[in-house]
C-alpha positions as CSV (number, residue, x, y, z in Angstrom):
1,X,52.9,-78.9,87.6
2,X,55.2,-78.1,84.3
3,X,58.3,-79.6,83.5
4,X,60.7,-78.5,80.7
5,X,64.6,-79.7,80.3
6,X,67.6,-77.7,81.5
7,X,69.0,-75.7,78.3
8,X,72.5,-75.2,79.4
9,X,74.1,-78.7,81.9
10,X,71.9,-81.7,82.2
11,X,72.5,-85.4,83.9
12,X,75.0,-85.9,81.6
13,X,77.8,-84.2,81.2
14,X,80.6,-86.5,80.7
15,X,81.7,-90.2,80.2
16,X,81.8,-91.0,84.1
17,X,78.4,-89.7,84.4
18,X,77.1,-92.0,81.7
19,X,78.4,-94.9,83.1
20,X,76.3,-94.4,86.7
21,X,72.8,-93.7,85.3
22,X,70.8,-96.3,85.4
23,X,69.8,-96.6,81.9
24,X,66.0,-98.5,81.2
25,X,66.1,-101.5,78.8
26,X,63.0,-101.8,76.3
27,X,62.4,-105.6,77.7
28,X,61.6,-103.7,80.6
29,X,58.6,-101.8,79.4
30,X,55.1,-103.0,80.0
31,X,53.6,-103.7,76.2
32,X,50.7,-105.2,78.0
33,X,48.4,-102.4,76.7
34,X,49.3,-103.1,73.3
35,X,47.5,-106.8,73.8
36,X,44.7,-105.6,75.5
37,X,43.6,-102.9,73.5
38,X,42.4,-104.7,70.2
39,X,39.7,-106.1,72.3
40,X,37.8,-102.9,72.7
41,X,38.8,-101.4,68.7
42,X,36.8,-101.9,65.6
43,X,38.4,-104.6,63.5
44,X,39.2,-101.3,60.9
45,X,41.3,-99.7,63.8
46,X,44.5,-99.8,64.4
47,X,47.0,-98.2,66.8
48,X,50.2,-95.5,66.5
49,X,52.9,-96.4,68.6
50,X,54.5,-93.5,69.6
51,X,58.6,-94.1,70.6
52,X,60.5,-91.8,72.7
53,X,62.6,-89.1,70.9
54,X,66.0,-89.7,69.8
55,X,67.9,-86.4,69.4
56,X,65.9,-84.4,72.0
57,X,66.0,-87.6,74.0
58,X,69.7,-87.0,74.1
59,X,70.4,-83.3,74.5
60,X,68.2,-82.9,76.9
61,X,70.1,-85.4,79.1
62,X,73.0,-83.2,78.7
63,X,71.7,-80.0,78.2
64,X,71.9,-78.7,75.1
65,X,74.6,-76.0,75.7
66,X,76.4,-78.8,76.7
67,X,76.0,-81.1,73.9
68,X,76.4,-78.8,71.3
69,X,80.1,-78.3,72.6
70,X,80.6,-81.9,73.2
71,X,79.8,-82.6,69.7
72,X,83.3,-81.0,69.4
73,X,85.1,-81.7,73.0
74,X,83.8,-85.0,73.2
75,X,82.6,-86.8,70.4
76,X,83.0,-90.5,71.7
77,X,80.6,-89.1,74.6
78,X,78.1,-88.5,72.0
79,X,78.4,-91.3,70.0
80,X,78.0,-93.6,72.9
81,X,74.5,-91.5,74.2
82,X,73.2,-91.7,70.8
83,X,73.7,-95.5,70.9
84,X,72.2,-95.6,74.5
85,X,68.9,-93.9,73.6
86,X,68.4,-95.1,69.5
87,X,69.1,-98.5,70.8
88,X,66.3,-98.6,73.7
89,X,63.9,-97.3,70.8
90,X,65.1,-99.4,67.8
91,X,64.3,-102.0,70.6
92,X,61.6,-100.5,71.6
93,X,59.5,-100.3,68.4
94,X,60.6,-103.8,67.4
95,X,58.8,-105.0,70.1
96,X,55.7,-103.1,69.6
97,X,55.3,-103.7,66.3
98,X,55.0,-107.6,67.3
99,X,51.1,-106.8,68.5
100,X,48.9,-107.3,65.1
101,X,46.8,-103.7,66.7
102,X,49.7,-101.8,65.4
103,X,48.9,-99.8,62.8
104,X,52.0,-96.9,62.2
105,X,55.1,-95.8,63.9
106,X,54.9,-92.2,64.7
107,X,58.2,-90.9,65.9
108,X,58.6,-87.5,67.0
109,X,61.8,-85.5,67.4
110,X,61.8,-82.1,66.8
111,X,65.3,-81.2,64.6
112,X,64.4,-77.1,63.9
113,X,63.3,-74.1,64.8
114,X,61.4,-71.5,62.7
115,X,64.2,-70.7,60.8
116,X,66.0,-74.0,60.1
117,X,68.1,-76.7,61.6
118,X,69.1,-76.4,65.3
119,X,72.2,-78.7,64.3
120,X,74.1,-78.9,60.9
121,X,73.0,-81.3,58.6
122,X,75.7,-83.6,58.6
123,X,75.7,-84.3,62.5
124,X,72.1,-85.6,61.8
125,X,73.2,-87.5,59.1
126,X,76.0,-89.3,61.2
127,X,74.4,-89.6,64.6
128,X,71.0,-89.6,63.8
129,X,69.7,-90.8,60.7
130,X,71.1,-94.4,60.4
131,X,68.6,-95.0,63.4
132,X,65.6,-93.6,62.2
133,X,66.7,-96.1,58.8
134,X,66.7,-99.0,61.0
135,X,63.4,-98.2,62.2
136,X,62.4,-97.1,59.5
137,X,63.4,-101.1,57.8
138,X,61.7,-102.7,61.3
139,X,58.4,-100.7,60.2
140,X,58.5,-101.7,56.0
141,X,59.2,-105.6,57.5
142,X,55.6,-105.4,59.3
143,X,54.1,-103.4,56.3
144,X,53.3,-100.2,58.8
145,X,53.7,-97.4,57.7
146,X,56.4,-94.8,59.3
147,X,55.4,-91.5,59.9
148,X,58.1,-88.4,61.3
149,X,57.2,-85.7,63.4
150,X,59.9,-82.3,64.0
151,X,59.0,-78.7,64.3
152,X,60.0,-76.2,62.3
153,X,61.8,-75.6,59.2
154,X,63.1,-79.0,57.8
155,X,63.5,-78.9,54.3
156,X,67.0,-78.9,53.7
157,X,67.2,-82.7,55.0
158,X,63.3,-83.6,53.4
159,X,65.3,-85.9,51.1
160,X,67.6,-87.6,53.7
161,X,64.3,-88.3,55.7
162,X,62.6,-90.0,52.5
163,X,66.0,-91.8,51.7
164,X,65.3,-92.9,55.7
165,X,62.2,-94.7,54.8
166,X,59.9,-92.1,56.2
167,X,56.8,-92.2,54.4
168,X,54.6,-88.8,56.0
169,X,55.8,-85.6,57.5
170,X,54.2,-83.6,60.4
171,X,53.2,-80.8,60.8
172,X,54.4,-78.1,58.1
173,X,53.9,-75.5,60.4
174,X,53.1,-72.7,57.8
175,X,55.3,-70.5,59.6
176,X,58.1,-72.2,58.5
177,X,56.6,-74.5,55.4
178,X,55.0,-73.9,52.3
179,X,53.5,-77.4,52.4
180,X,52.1,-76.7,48.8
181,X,55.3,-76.3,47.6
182,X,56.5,-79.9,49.6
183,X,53.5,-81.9,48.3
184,X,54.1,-80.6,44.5
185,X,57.9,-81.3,45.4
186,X,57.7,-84.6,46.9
187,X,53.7,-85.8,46.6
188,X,54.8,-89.0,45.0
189,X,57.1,-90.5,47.9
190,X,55.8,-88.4,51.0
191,X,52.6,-88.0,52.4
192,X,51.9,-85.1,54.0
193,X,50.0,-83.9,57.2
194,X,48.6,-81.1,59.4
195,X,49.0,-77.5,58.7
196,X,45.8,-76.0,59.6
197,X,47.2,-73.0,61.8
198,X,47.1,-72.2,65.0
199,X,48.8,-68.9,65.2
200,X,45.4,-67.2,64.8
201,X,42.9,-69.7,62.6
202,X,42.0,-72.3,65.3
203,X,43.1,-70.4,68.6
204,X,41.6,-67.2,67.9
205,X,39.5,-67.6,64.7
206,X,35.9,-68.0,63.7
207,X,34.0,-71.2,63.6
208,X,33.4,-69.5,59.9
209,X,37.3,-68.8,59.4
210,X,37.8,-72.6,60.5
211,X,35.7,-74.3,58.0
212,X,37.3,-71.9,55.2
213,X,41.0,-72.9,56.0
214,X,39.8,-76.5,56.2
215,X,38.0,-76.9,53.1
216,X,41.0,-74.6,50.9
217,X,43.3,-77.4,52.4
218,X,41.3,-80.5,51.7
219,X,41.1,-78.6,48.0
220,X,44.6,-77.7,47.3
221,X,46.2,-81.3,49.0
222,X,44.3,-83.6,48.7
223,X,43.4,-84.8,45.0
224,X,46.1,-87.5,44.3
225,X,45.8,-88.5,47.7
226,X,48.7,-88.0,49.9
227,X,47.8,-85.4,52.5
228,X,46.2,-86.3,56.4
229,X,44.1,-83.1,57.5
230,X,45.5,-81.3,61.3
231,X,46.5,-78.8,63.0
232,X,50.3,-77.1,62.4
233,X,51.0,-78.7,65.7
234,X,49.3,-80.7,69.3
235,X,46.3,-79.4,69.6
236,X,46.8,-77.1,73.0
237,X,44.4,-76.3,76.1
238,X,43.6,-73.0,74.8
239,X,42.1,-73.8,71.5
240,X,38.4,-73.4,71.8
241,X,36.4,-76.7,71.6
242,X,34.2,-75.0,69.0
243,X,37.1,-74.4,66.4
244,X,38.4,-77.7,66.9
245,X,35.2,-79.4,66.6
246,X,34.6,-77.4,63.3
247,X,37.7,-78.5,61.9
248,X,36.8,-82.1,62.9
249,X,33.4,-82.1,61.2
250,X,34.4,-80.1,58.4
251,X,37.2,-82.7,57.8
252,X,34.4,-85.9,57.9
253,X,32.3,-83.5,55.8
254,X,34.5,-82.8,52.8
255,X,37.5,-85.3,53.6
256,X,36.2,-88.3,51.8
257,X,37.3,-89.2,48.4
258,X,36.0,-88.7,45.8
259,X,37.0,-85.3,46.8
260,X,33.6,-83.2,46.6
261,X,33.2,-80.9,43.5
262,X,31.8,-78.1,46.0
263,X,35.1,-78.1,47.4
264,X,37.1,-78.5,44.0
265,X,35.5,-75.2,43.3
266,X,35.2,-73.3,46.0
């Protein structure tokens, strides 16, 4: 019942093949939800549209053995599948963001691994980039907020994404973050969020152990604002409901501003 995308060849693999997929238009979507929904949501509520992903969304089409080598063998290829599938979601957001119960734009689309960067910097900041700035300006026109999403280790292209026009970064995975060392760095134009592990703390942890890491992070981020308590990641099947509900109630416990003194001092 689990899918995953091919690592090596996808659909894609060269101009011919782009041409004969059938490629979706955003006018074709069904938004219908989106006026629907305020109806049952407290006037205080809004909602996160969620867009597809832009880079995954287009080396997984072609595999991203493929890709990587066609950044090289065939760059117009690349150019023109970056177009297709930015395009569809520029469109895609600008239509969303039409519906008053839309809140914040949360795009996701993971650019690293662990360690750093799966591509070099500059390919993201040719292909890539200039789209997440044009949703980026779509999201400011409608006074939402825009809020990026990538796994890993992505501090070497932090300031491109604030020069972008994203406002808050998830999740800091601590694996690969120091999310201290972000907010102190960039607390004034990025908000920051998540980073309550799941290595060990929430997955394997005390309910005890839970409440700890939750308070230290509501203590070290929070005062000045700025920081949005979560996990390092999606919250996944195997976390017990007990740790997640600790960190939940913890979070409406101590979360509130003015930040608590018994948390200041713990």
């Amino acid at each position: 019942s689990r899918g995953w995308v091919e690592l090596v060849r996808g659909l894609i693999s060269d101009v011919e093949d782009f041409r004969r997929f059938p490629w979706p238009r955003a006018s074709e979507l069904d938004y219908s939800p989106l006026e629907e929904i305020p109806r049952f949501l407290p006037r205080t509520v809004k909602v996160i549209v969620q867009p597809g992903r832009l880079f995954q969304g287009v080396w997984a089409f072609m595999g991203f053995e493929e890709f990587c080598y066609a950044l090289t063998d065939q760059p117009g290829l690349v150019e023109r599948m970056f177009e297709q599938f930015c395009g569809v979601q520029l469109d895609l957001v600008r239509n969303a963001l039409q519906h008053e119960c839309v809140g914040a734009v949360w795009l996701g689309d993971d650019l690293a691994h662990n360690s750093g960067l799966m591509l070099a910097p500059e390919h993201y900041r040719r292909l890539l980039f200039p789209w997440y700035r044009q949703i980026a300006q779509a999201c400011q026109a409608r006074g939402v907020p825009f809020i990026f999403h990538s796994d890993g280790k992505i501090d070497a292209i932090l300031e491109d994404l604030i020069a972008c026009g994203v406002q808050a970064v998830h999740p800091l995975e601590p694996q690969s973050m120091d999310i201290l060392s972000v907010k102190r760095r960039y607390g004034d134009r990025l908000a920051v969020i998540g980073n309550v592990d799941l290595s060990y703390t929430l997955t394997r942890g005390s309910r005890e152990e839970v409440e700890e890491a939750v308070r230290s992070k509501i203590r070290q981020l929070a005062p000045g604002g700025g920081y949005c308590l979560g996990s390092e990641n999606s919250i996944p099947d195997y976390v017990p409901f007990e740790n997640y509900d600790a960190m939940r109630r913890t979070a409406l416990c101590y979360g509130s501003y003015p930040i608590a003194a018994s948390v200041e001092s713990n």
